[in-house]
N, C-alpha and C positions, 0 to 999 in steps of 0.2 A: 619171143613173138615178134615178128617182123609190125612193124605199126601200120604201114602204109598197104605191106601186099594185101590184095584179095583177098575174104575169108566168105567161105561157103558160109548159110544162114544157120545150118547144122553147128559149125565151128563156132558160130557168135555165140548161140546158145547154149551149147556143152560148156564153153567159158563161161559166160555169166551167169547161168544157173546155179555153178561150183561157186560162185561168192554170194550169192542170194539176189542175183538179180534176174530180170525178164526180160527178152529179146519181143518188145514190141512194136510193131507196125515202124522199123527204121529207129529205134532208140534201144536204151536203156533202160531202165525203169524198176524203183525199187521203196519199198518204206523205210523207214527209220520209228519204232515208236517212243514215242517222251511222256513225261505224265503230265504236262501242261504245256498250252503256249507257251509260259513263258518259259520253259525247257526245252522244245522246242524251237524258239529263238535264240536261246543261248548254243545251241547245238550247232545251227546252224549258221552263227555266228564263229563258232569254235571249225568248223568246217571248211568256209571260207577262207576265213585268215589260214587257215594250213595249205589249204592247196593255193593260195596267192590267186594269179591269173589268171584264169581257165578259161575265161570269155571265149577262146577261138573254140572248147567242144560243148559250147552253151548248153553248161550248166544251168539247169530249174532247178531251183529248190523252195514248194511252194509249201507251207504251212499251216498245218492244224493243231488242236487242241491237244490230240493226241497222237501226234505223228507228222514227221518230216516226209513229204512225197519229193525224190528223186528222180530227176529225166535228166540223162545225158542223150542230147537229139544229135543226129549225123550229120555230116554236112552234105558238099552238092551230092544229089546220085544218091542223097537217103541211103546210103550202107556204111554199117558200123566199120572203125578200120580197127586194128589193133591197138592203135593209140585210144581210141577211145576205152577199149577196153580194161587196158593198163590204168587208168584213171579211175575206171568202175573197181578195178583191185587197190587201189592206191586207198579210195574211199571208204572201202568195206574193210580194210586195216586199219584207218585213221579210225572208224566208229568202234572197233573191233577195240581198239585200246583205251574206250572209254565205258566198255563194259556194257554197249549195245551191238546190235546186228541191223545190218540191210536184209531184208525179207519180201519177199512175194504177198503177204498180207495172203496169203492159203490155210492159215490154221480153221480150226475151229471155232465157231463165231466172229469171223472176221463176216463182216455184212460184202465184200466181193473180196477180189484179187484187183492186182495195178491192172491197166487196162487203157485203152486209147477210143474214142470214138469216131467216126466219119458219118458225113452222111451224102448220100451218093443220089443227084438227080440226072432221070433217066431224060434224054433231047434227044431231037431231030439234027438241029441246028447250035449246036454247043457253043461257037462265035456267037450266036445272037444273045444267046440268055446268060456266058456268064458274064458278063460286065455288069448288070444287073444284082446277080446274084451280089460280087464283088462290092459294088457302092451301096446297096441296103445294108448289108452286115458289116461295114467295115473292113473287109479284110485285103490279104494283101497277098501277092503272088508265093509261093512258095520259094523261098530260096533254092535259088537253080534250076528254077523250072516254071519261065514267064512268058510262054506260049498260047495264042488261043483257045487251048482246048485242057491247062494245066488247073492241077489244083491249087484253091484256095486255101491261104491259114488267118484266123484269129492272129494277128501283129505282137497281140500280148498273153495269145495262147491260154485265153478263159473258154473257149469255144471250141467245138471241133472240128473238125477240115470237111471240105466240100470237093467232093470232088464231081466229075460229070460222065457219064455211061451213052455209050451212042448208041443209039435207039435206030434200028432197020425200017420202020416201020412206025405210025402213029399206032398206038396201042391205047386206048381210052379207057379200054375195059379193067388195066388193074393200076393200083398203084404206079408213081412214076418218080417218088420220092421213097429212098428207105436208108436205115439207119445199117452201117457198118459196125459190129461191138467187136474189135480185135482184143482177144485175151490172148495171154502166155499159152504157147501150146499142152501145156499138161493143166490145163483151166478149163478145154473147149467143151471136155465132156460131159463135166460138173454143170457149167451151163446149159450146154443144148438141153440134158438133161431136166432142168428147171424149170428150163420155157415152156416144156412139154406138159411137165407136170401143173405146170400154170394154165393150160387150158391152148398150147398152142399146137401147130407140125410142123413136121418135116416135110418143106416141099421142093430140093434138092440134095443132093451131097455125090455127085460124080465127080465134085474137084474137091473135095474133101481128101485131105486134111486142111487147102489151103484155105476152104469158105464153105460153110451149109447154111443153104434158105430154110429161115425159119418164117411163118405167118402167124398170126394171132387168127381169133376164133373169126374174124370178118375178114380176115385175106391180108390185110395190112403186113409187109416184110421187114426183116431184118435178117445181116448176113452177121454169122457167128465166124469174125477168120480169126488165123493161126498163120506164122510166117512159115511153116510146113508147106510144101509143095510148091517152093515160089521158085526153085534153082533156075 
């Protein structure tokens, strides 16, 4: 596997799938389950120390009760390289030898899949509001991409990214804030599926598979994406 060339979002996936991971919104992203914190912390102590250094493909390794959550995030340009991937197999071998697996958290009675959230407000004038946005929440330009009109991240990545939609037009009549829920592409259907069944619609999907608007029963949106259709 070449580390650095280019790899279609197709290629990132068909790889990390095959070790149990999920090609989300520019990362990685996988579970590990433990049967306690404190297994959990020792796993993820034993994880570490194995792969030594890795700061440069910022490694998350955030922790619960019952499960180590996994984010290998990409660097400038948000696209997975090879090398990152080589790490996502290096790890799924390293858990592999201690008689766990990295997984999609897809079975049955899992309460969701890995998954990433955004949330996307719609402007006029995008210069004016995010700085705003930025200093209420804390947060901090995106690595490699700290431009007027770039998204915003959580610094310590408890929160989800912000990003901003240019708006043609004042539109007062609908929503102007909605939530992104980017799941694994073989997750999107299970979901939309749910919302629906939850009392919501369908009120696009011509760029499906990369995004479908979903509304709740008062019009309120949210886009279900998938890194499908981004090439």
């Amino acid at each position: 596997m070449d580390e650095n060339g280019k790899l279609s979002r197709q290629e990132i996936s068909d790889t990390a799938t095959e070790w149990g991971w999920r090609h989300v919104l520019g990362s990685l992203v996988a579970f590990v389950r433990a049967g306690s914190l404190v297994e959990a912390a020792d796993l993820a102590g034993r994880l570490t120390s194995y792969l030594g250094d890795v700061s440069a493909h910022r490694l998350r390794v955030d922790l619960r009760a019952d499960r180590l959550i996994l984010t290998l995030e990409a660097g400038e340009g948000l696209m997975v390289t090879g090398r990152d991937l080589e790490l996502a197999r290096r790890i799924s071998a390293f858990v592999g030898t201690l008689g766990l697996a990295t997984e999609p958290g897809m079975l049955a009675g899992e309460p969701r899949a890995v998954q990433a959230i955004e949330i996307g407000i719609d402007a006029m004038d995008i210069g004016a509001i995010r700085p705003f946005w930025k200093a209420v929440l804390g947060y901090a330009d995106e690595l490699g991409f700290d431009g007027p009109e770039e998204s915003l991240i959580d610094p310590l990545y408890q929160g989800p990214a912000i990003w901003f939609q240019q708006m043609d037009a004042p539109r007062p009549q609908r929503n102007r804030i909605h939530f992104d829920v980017v799941v694994p592409h073989d997750e999107a259907k299970r979901r939309i599926e749910a919302a629906i069944a939850a009392g919501g619609r369908l009120v696009y999907d011509d760029e499906a598979p990369a995004f479908w608007v979903l509304a709740d029963p008062e019009g309120n949106e949210a886009c279900v994406c998938t890194w499908e259709g981004r090439e």
